[in-house]
N, C-alpha and C positions, 0 to 999 in steps of 0.2 A: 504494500500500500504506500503512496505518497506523502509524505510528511509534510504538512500543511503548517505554517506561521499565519497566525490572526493578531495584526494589532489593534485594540483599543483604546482611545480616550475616556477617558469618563473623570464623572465630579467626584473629588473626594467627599464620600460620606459613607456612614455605616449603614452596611447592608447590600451593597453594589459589587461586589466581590460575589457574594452566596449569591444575589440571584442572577447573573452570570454562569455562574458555576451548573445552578440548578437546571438555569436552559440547556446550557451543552448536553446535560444529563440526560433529559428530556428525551431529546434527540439523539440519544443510545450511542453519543461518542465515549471515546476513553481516552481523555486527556492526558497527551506525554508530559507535559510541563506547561507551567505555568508562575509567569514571574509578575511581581507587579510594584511599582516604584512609582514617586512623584514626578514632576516633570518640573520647568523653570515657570511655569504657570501658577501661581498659587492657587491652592484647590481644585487642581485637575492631575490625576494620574494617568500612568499608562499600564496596559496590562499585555504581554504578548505571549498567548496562548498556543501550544502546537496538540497539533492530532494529527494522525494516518486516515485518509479518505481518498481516495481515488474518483469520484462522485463529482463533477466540479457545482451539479447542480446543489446538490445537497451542502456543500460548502459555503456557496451565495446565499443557500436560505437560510443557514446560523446566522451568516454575518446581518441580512436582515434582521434576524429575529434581534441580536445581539443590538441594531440600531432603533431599534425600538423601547431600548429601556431607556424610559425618564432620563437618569443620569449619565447615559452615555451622551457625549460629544461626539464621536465620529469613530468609524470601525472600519477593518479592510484587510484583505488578504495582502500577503508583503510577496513578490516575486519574488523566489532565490536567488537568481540570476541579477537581483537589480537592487538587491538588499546583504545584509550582514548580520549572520546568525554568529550567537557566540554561548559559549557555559562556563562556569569554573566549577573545577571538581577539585577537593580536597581529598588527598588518599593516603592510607596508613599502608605499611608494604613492609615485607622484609626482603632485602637483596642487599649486597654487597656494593661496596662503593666503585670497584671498576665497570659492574654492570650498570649503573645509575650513570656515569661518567659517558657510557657508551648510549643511551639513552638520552641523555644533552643532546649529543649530537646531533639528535633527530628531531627532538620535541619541545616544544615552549615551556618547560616547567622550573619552578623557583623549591629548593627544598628548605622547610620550614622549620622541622626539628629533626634532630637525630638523637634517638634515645641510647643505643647503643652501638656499635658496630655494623648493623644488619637492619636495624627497623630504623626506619624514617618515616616521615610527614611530608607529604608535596603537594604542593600547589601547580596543577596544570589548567591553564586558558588558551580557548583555542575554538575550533568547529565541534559541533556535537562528534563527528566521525574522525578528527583527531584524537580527544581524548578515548574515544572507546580503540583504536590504534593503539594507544601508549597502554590502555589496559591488558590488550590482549598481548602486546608485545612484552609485557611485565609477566603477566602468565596469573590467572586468576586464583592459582593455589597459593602465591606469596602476597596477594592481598588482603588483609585485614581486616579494614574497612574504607568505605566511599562516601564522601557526602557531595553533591553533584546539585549547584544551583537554578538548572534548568534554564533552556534559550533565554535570551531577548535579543531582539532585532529594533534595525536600523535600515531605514531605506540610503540608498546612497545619494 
C-alpha cells in the first residue's frame, strides 16, 4: 500500500486532536504516525498524519471530511516528490565501537550515551526508510529499545 502524508492546520484548542483522530477511525484507516506541533501563528497548529491507502478517492474524502471540522484551517495531501518527510528515532543497541564507526559512514546518526563498552544510545534523523536501513543494518537482535517520533513534513 502507498504511504500517504496528510497535512493539517487547525486552531489550537482542546478536543481537535480526538476528533481528528476519531474520523480517520471512522473511516477504518490505521494510522502510521502522527505528529502535531505549533506553528509561528499563534493559536494555530499543525498536524501531519501518515496512513497506507492506495485508494486516491478514499484519501480526498478524509481530507474532506478532515476540512470540515470547525477548527480546522486548511488540510491537504503533501506530494512526496514535492515535499520532505522526516522522523527521529532514539535507539538503545548493543554493538561494538568499530561497528558503530562503520555505520557513521553510512548514516546521519549522533551517539548520545555510552553506558558501557557495547551499549549505547543514538540519535538517528533522516527518511522514515533511512532509519529502518540503519535498523536492519544494526541487526534487530542487538536492539534494545526504539522510541521513533513519527513523520512531519514540509512542502518545498
Amino acid at each position: 500500500m502507498k504511504r500517504r502524508a496528510i497535512l493539517a492546520f487547525m486552531l489550537d484548542r482542546p478536543g481537535v486532536l480526538n476528533k481528528i483522530a476519531m474520523l480517520i477511525r471512522r473511516k477504518m484507516y490505521n494510522v502510521d504516525t502522527l505528529t502535531v506541533c505549533s506553528t509561528n501563528k499563534p493559536g494555530v497548529s499543525r498536524m501531519t498524519i501518515t496512513l497506507r491507502e492506495d485508494d486516491e478517492a478514499r484519501v480526498t474524502q478524509v481530507i474532506r471530511q478532515i476540512e470540515k471540522v470547525t477548527e480546522v484551517v486548511s488540510a491537504k495531501e503533501l506530494n512526496r516528490d514535492e515535499s520532505y518527510w522526516r522522523e527521529v528515532a532514539i535507539i538503545k543497541l548493543e554493538t561494538d565501537g568499530e561497528r558503530l564507526e562503520a555505520l557513521r559512514k553510512k548514516y546521519n546518526f549522533e551517539i548520545l550515551d555510552r553506558r558501557n563498552h557495547e551499549l549505547y544510545i543514538v540519535q538517528v534523523a533522516g527518511t522514515t526508510w533511512s532509519i529502518d536501513d540503519f535498523l536492519a543494518e544494526v541487526g534487530r537482535d542487538r536492539i534494545i529499545e526504539i522510541a521513533r517520533t513519527g513523520v512531519t513534513a514540509m512542502e518545498n
